[in-house]
C-alpha positions in Angstrom: 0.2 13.3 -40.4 -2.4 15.1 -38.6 -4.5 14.0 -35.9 -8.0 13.5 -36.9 -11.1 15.1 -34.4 -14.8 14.2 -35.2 -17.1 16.6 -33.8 -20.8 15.5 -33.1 -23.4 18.1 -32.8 -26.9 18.7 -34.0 -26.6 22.7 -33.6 -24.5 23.8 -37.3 -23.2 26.8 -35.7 -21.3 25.0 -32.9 -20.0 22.7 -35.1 -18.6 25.3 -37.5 -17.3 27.3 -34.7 -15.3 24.8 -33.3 -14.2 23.3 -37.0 -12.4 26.6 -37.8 -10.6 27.0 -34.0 -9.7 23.6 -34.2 -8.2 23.8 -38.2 -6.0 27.0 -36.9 -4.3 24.2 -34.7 -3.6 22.2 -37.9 -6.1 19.4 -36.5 -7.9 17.2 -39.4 -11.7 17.9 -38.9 -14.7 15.6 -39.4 -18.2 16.3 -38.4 -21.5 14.9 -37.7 -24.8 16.1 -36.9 -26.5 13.4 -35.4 -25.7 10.3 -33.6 -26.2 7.8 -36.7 -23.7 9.7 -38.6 -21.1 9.9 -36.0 -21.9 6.0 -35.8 -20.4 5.9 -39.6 -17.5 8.2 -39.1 -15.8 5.8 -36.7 -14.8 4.0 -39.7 -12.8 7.0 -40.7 -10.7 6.5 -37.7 -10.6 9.5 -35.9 -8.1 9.8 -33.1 -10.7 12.2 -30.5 -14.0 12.4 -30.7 -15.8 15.7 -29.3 -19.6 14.6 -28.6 -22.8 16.5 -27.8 -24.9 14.7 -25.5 -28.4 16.2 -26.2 -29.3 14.9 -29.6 -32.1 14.3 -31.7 -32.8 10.3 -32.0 -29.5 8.9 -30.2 -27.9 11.3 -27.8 -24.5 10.9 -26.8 -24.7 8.6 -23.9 -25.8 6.0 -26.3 -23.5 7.3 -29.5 -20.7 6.6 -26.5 -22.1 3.1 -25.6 -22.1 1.8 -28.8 -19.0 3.0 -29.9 -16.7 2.3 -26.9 -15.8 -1.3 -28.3 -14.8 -0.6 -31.4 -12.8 3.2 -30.5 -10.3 3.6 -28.0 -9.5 7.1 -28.5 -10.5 9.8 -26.2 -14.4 11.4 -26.0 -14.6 14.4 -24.6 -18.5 15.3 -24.2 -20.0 19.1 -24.9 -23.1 19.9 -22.7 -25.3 22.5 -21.4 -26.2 19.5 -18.4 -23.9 20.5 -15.4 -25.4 17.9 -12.8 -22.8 15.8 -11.1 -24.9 12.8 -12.3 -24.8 13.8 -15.8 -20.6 13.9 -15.5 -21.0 10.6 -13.4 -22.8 9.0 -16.4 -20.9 10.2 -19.5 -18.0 8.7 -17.5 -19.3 5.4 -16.8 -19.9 5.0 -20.3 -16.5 5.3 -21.2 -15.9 9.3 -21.6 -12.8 10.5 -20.6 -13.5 14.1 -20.2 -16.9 16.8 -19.9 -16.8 20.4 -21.4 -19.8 22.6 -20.1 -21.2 25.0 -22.3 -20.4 27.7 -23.0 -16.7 27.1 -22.8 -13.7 29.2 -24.1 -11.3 28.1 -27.3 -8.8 28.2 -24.9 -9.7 25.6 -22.4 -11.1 23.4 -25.4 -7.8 23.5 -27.1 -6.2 22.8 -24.0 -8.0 19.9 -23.2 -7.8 18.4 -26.7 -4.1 18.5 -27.0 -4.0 16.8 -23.5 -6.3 14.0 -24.4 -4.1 13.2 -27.9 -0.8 13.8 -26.2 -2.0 11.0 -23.4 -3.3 8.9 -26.3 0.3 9.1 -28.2 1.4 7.8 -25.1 -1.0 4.9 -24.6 -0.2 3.8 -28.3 3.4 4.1 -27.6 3.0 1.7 -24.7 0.8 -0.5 -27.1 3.1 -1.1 -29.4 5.4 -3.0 -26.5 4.6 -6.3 -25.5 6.0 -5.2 -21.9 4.1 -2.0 -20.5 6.1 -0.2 -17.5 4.7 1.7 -14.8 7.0 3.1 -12.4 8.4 -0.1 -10.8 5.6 -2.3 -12.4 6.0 -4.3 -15.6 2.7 -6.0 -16.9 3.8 -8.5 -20.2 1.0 -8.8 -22.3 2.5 -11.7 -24.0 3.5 -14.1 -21.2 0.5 -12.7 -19.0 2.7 -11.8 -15.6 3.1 -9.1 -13.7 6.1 -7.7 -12.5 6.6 -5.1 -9.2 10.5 -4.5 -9.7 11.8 -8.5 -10.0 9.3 -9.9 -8.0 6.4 -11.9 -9.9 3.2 -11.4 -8.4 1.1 -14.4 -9.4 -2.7 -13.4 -10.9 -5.1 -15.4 -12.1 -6.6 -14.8 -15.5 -9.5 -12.7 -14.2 -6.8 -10.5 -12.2 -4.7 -9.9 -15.2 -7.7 -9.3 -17.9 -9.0 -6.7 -15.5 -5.2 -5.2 -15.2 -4.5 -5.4 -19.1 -8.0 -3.7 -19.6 -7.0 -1.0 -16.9 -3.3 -0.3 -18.0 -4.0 -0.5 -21.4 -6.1 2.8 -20.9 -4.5 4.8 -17.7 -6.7 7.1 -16.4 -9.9 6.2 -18.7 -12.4 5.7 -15.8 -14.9 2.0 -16.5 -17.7 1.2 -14.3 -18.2 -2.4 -13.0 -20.4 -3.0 -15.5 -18.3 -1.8 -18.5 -15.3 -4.0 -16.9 -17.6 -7.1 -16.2 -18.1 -6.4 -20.0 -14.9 -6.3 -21.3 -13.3 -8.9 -19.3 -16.4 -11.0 -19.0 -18.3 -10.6 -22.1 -22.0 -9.1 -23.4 -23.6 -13.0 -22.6 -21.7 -14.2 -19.5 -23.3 -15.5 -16.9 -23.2 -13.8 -13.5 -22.7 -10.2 -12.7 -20.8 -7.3 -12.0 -20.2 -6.8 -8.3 -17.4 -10.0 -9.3 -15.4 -7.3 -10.6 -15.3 -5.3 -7.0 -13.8 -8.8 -5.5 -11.3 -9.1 -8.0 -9.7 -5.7 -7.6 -9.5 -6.1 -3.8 -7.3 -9.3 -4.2 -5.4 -7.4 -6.9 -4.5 -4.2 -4.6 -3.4 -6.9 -1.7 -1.5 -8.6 -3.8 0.2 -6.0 -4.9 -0.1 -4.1 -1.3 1.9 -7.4 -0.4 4.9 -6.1 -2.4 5.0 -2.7 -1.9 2.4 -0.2 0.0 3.3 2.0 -2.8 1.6 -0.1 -5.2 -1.7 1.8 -5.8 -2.5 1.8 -9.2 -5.9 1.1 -9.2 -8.2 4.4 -7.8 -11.4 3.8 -7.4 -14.0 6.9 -8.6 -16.3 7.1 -6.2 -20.0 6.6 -7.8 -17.9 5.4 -11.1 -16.0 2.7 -11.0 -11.9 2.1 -11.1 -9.3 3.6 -13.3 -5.2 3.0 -13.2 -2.9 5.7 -12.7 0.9 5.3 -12.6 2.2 6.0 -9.0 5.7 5.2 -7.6 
């Protein structure tokens, strides 16, 4: 079975220049042209999603928005915008990676078979109640974490914000976008909560083991796990 790429851009040419690259790598191809119709395609379940972010009616910043809760595969972006504050905000929003045009076939192809390759990986670790990392264990079922056999004792908030993070190594969320995921849309209170909760997480685990850094923070972004050991 092949994996699946949906490419969002309003310019024809780009799209069908990338379509036929992509289809000598045996890839499955979908395309969109605007933000509304890369809105519908999700339900076609593609596994990466390569986005243009200036777009007529919704761009991709808000194409990404609204579709970060309901697709957990990679989004790589596609812009001409090569401002550090345009990276920071595709990011934030949930991107995992940002090609500038113009860019060569090579790197693209590059890049997408990392992102897929890291994404067979994530769904492997899904598919296990018990996700390993290095010497840590997180058990999505009995909700305890694990550094070698030492339990290290979380409270809910701790462990939704780890099972969020691990779930989705090295996939970069804001405060906000964790506040929203762990939190809710219509909680009350507000994201800074999320910046207390990882400090008592990294001493907690910094209690066990110094090597216990799984949680980076981005600066300007927001956190993302990474194995270590």
């Amino acid at each position: 079975m092949y994996e699946k790429i949906l490419i969002v851009d309003d310019e024809k040419g780009i799209v069908s220049f990338i379509k036929d690259a992509l289809s000598d790598e045996n890839y499955e191809i979908l395309t969109a042209y605007n933000g509304d119709e890369a809105i519908s395609k999700i339900s076609l379940n593609p596994d990466l999603i390569l986005l243009d972010i200036m777009m007529p009616g919704k761009n991709g910043y808000e194409v990404c928005k609204i579709i970060r809760d309901i697709f957990s595969g990679p989004i790589i972006f596609l812009t001409a915008k090569q401002e550090e504050s345009d990276k920071i905000k595709g990011l934030a929003l949930g991107g995992d990676d940002y090609i500038v045009k113009p860019f060569s076939l090579k790197e693209l192809k590059a890049r997408v078979n990392a992102h897929l390759r890291r994404q067979q990986r994530i769904v492997s670790n899904f598919s296990k109640s018990k996700l390993r990392f290095g010497k840590l264990s997180v058990n999505l079922n009995s909700r305890e974490v694990y550094y070698e056999n030492t339990l290290i004792d979380m409270t809910r908030r701790e462990f939704d914000i780890i099972e969020v993070l691990c779930l989705h190594p090295n996939q970069v969320f804001s405060k906000e976008l964790l506040y929203e995921r762990v939190c809710g849309y219509d909680a009350e209170g507000n994201s800074s909560s999320i910046a207390e909760h990882v400090k008592n997480i990294r001493s907690k685990l910094n209690s066990i083991s110094p090597n216990a850094n799984y949680i980076k923070t981005v600066w300007g972004i927001g956190y993302r796990w990474e194995r270590c050991d």
